[in-house]
C-alpha positions in Angstrom: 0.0 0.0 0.0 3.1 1.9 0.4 1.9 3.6 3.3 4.0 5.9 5.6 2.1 5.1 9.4 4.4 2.1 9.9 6.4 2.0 13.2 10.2 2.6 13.4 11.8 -0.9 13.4 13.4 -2.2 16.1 15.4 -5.4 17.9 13.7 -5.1 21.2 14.6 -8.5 21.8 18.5 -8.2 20.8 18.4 -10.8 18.1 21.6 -11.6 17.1 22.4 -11.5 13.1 22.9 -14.7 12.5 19.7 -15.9 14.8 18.0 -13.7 12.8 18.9 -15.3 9.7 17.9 -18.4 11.1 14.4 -17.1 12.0 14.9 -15.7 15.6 13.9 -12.5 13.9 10.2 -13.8 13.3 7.5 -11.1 13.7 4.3 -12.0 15.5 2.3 -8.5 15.5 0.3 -9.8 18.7 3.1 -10.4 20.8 4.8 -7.1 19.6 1.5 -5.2 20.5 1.2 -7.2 24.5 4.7 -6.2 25.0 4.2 -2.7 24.0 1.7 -2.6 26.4 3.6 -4.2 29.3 6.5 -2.1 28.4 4.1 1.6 28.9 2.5 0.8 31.8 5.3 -1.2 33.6 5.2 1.7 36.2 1.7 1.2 36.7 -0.9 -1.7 38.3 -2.2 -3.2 35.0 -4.3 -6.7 34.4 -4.1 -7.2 30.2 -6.1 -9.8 28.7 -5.5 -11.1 25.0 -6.4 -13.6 22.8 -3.3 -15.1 21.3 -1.7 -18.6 20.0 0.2 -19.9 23.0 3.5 -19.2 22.1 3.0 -15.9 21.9 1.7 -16.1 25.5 4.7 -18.1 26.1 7.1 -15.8 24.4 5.7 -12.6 26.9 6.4 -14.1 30.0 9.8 -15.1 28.7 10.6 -11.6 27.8 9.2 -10.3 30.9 11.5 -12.3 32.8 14.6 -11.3 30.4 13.6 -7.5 30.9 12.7 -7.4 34.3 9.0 -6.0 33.5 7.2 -6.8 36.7 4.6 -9.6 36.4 2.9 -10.9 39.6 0.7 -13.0 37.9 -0.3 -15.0 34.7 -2.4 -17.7 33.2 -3.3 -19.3 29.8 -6.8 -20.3 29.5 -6.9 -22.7 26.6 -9.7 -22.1 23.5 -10.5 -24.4 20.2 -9.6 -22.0 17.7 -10.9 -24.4 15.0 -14.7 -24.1 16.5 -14.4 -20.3 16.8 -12.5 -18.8 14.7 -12.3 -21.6 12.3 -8.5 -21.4 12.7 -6.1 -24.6 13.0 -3.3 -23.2 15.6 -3.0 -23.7 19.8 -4.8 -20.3 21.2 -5.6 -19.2 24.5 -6.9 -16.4 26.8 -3.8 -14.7 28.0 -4.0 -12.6 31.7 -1.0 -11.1 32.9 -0.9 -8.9 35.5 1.7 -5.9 36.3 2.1 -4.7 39.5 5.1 -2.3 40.6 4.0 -2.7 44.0 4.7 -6.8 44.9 8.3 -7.0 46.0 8.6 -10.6 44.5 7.8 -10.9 40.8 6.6 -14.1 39.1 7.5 -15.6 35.9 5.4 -18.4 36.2 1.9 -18.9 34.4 -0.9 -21.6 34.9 -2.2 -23.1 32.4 -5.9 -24.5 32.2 -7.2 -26.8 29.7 -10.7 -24.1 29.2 -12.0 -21.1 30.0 -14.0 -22.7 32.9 -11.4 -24.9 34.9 -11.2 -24.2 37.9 -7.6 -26.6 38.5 -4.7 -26.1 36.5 -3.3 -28.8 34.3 0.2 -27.1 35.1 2.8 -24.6 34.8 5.5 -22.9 33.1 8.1 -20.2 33.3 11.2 -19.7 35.3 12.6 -21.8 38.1 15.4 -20.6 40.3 16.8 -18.5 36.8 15.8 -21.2 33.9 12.9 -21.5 31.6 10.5 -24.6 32.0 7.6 -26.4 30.2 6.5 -27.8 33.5 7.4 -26.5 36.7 6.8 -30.1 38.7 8.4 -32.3 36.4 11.3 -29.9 36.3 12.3 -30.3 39.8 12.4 -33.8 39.8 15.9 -33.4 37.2 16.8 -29.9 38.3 20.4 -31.3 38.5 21.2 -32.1 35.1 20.3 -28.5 33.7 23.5 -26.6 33.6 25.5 -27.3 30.2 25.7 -30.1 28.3 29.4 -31.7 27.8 28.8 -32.2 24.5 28.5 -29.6 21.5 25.1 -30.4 19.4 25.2 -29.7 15.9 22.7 -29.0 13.3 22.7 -30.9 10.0 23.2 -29.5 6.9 21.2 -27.2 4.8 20.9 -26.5 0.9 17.5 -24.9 -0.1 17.5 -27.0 -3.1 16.5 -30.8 -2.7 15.9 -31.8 -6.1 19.4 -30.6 -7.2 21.4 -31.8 -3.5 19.3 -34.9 -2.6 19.3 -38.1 -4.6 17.3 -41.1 -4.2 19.5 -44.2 -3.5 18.7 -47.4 -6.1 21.8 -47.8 -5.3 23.2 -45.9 -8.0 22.1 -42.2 -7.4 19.2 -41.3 -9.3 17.2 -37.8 -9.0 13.9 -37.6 -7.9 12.4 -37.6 -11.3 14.4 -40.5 -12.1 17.2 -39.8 -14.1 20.7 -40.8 -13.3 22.9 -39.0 -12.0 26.8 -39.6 -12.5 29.3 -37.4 -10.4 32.7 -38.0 -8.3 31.8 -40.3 -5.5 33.9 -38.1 -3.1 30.9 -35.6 -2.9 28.2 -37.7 -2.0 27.3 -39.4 1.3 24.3 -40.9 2.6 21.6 -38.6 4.3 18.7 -39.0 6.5 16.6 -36.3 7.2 14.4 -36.2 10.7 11.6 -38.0 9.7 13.8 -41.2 9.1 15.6 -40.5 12.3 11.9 -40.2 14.3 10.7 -43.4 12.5 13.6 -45.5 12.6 14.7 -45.5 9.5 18.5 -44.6 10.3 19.3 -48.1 9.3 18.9 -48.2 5.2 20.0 -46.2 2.8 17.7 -44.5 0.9 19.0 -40.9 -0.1 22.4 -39.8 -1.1 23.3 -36.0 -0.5 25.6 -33.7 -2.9 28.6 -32.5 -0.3 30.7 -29.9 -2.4 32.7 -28.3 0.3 34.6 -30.0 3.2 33.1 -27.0 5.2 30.8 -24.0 5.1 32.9 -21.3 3.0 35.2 -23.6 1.0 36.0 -22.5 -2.8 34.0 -24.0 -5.0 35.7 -22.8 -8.7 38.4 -25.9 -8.0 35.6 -28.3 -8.8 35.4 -27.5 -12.2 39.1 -28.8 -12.6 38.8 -31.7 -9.8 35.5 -33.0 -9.9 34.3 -31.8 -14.1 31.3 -34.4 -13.5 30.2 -33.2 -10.1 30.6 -29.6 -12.1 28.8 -30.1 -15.1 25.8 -31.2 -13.1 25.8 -28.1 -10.6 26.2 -26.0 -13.6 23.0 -27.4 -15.3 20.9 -26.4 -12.2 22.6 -23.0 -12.3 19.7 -21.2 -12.0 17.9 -22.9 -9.2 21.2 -22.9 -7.2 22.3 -19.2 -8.2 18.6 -17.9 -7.5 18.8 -19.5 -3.6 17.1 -16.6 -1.5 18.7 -17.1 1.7 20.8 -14.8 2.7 23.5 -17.1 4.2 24.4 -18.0 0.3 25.0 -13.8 -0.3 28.7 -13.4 -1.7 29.7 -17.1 -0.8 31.2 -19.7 -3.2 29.2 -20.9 -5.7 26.5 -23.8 -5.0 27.3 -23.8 -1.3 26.3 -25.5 1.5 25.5 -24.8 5.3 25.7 -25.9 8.6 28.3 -28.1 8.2 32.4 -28.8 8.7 34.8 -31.8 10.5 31.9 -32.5 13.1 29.6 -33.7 9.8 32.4 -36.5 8.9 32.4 -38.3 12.2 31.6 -41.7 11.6 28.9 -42.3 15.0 26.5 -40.0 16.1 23.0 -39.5 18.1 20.5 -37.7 16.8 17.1 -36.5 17.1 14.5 -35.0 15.0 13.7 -30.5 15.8 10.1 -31.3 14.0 8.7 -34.2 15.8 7.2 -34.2 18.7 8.5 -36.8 20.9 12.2 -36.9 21.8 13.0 -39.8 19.9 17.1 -40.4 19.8 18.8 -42.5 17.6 22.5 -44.4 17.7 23.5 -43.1 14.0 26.7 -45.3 12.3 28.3 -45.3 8.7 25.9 -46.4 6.0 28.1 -47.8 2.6 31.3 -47.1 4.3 30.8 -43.3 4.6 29.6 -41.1 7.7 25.7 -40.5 7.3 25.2 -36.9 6.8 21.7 -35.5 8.6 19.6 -32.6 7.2 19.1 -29.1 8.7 15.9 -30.3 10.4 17.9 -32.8 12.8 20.2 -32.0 15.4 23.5 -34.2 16.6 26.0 -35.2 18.8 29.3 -36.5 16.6 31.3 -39.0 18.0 34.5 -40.9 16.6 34.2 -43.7 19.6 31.3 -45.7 19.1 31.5 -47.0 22.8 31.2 -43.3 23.9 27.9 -42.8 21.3 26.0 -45.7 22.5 26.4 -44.6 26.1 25.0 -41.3 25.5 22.6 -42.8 23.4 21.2 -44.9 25.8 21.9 -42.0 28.6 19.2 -39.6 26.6 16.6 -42.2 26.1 16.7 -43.4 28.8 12.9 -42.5 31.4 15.6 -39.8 33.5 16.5 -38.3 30.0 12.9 -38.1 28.4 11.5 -36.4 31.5 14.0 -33.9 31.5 13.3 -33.0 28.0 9.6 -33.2 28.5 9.6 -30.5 31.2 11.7 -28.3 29.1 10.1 -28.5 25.6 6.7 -27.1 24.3 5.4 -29.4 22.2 3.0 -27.1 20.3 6.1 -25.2 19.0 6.6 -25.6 15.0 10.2 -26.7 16.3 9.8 -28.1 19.7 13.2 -29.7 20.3 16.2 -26.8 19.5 19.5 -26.9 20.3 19.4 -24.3 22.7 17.6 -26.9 25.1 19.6 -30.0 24.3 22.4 -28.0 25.1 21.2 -27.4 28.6 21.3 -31.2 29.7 24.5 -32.5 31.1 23.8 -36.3 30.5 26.2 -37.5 33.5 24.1 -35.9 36.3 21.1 -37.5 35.3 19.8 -39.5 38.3 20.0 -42.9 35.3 20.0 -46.5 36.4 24.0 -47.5 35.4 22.9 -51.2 34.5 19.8 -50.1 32.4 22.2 -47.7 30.8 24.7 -50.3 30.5 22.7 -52.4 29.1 21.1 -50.5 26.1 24.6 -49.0 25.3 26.1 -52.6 24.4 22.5 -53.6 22.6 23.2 -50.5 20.8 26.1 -51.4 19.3 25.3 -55.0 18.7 22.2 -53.0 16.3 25.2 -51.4 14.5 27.0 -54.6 14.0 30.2 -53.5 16.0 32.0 -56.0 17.8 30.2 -55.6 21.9 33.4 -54.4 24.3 31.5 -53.9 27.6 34.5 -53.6 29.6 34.8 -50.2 27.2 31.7 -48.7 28.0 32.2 -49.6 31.5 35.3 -47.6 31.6 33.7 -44.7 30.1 31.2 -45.0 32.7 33.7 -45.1 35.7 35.1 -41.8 34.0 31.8 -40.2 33.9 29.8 -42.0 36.9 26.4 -41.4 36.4 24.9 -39.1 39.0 
């Protein structure tokens, strides 16, 4: 409409650049227009009520609490947004009260299943400085939230499946069914979350396109040291050129992201961002080469197998789900991140050693790897479970 009444832009929220790019910049005008109100009348006593998805709810108290506005009370009052507003998204009737004059401030909402509960099905918010899905499940594994020993990785993103991704017949074929002949160097097996939450991290179904070792690597030496591999980028030219991400701006040509040494490691555990159930799986080389997971997954890399299989079966085991459950919100559009794998340190969960134990070796027996149980032991005695 090229109208002039818009407001001035701003990063209220002190997104950095590169969260941005990856979507922490999203806009939700509702949640922009609760926290402008919070943020006026902080000074005064205030009670706002809003209709709004739940994670804009969820998002308020959460930048309450980072910005010190002074809530002393909130709840979510869940509403069928299908039957009223004929909308297919988690809603609710948000209160949230300001009030400058209770000493102690609260960052935690209740949440009821309707408009006319009268009990709450439970809470969420912050607990002693961290941010929960469930405030009584958390305390039960309050210990293992301070920073995971591990560094989780996200898998590797293109923006351009039909040229990257290959179906696997074995030979590589595309996904129209044409084969497709390039240096074997550059390609490696790839599962994507949905074969990771199903189980399919066994069989090989999809070969992905690999140019670079890592994210920024020169591309121009493939048309010398890989012609085939070349040719065919070059005949997708278009597609690949006319990416719209901003992480591709004034990079190599047909470049990659999200990946570098960590990608090559030959064991990892993984779990699917999109899902919603923390489903991890014991990830080992597929046709002699390290499986390479998609930008939708997230992963621990691991060169020892007897190390992977004990985290493995550390993070699935009924310590390690609940301690994800009470952190994750399941109605997100990407409930598990890496910002909340990151906070569980898997040797101070409260785990059963022999359970553990014992799915670490079956584990590796799935994986076909010669069973040294005096190996995972060891790792265990260096890392005693909590």
């Amino acid at each position: 409409m090229d109208s002039g009444n818009v407001p001035a832009k701003e990063n209220f929220k002190g997104a950095k650049g590169l969260d941005a790019l990856l979507g922490g910049s999203n806009f939700d005008v509702c949640e922009y227009i609760i926290l402008k109100v919070l943020r006026e009348l902080s000074q005064t006593r205030v009670t706002l009520g809003m209709l709004c998805k739940t994670h804009v709810a969820r998002n308020v108290i959460e930048h309450a609490w980072r910005t010190s506005i002074p809530v002393s009370k909130a709840a979510l009052y869940e509403i069928d947004a299908m039957r009223w507003f004929g909308a297919s998204v988690d809603a609710c009737w948000f209160v949230v009260e300001v009030d400058t004059s209770v000493e102690s401030r609260n960052y935690v909402a209740d949440v009821f299943k309707s408009l006319d509960s009268d009990a709450k099905s439970h809470s969420f918010g912050v607990v002693d400085g961290k941010w929960v899905s469930d405030v009584d499940a958390y305390t039960e594994n309050a210990a293992a939230d301070t920073k995971c020993t591990y560094e989780w990785r996200s898998g590797m993103k293109h923006d351009a499946s039909a040229v990257f991704e290959l179906v696997a017949t074995p030979e590589p074929k595309s996904k129209t069914g044409q084969s497709v002949d390039v240096e074997e160097e550059f390609l490696y097996p790839l599962l994507k979350s949905t074969d990771i939450f199903r189980g399919r991290h066994e069989q090989l179904s999809k070969w992905v396109i690999v140019p670079q070792k890592k994210f920024g690597d020169e591309t121009e030496t493939l048309r010398k040291d890989a012609p085939r591999l070349w040719e065919y980028l070059d005949s997708h030219g278009p597609l690949l050129d006319g990416r719209k991400s901003s992480i591709y701006r004034n990079r190599p040509r047909f470049s990659v992201f999200g990946h570098g040494d960590y990608t090559y490691a030959p064991y990892k555990v993984a779990v699917s961002g999109l899902h919603k159930e923390p489903v991890f799986r014991l990830v080992g080389p597929m046709a002699e080469k390290p499986v390479v997971l998609d930008d939708t997954c997230y992963f621990l890399p691991f060169q020892d197998p007897a190390e992977a299989a004990l985290v493995w079966a550390l993070l699935s085991s009924d310590q390690g789900q609940a301690f994800i459950e009470s952190l994750v919100f399941w109605d997100s559009k990407r409930p598990i991140t890496k910002k909340l794998l990151a906070r569980l340190d898997v040797w101070r969960l409260a785990a059963d050693r022999q359970a553990v134990l014992h799915a670490a070796v079956t584990a590796m027996k799935q994986l076909h790897l010669a069973v040294e149980e005096q190996q995972i032991v060891a790792i265990l005695d260096k890392h005693p479970v909590q």
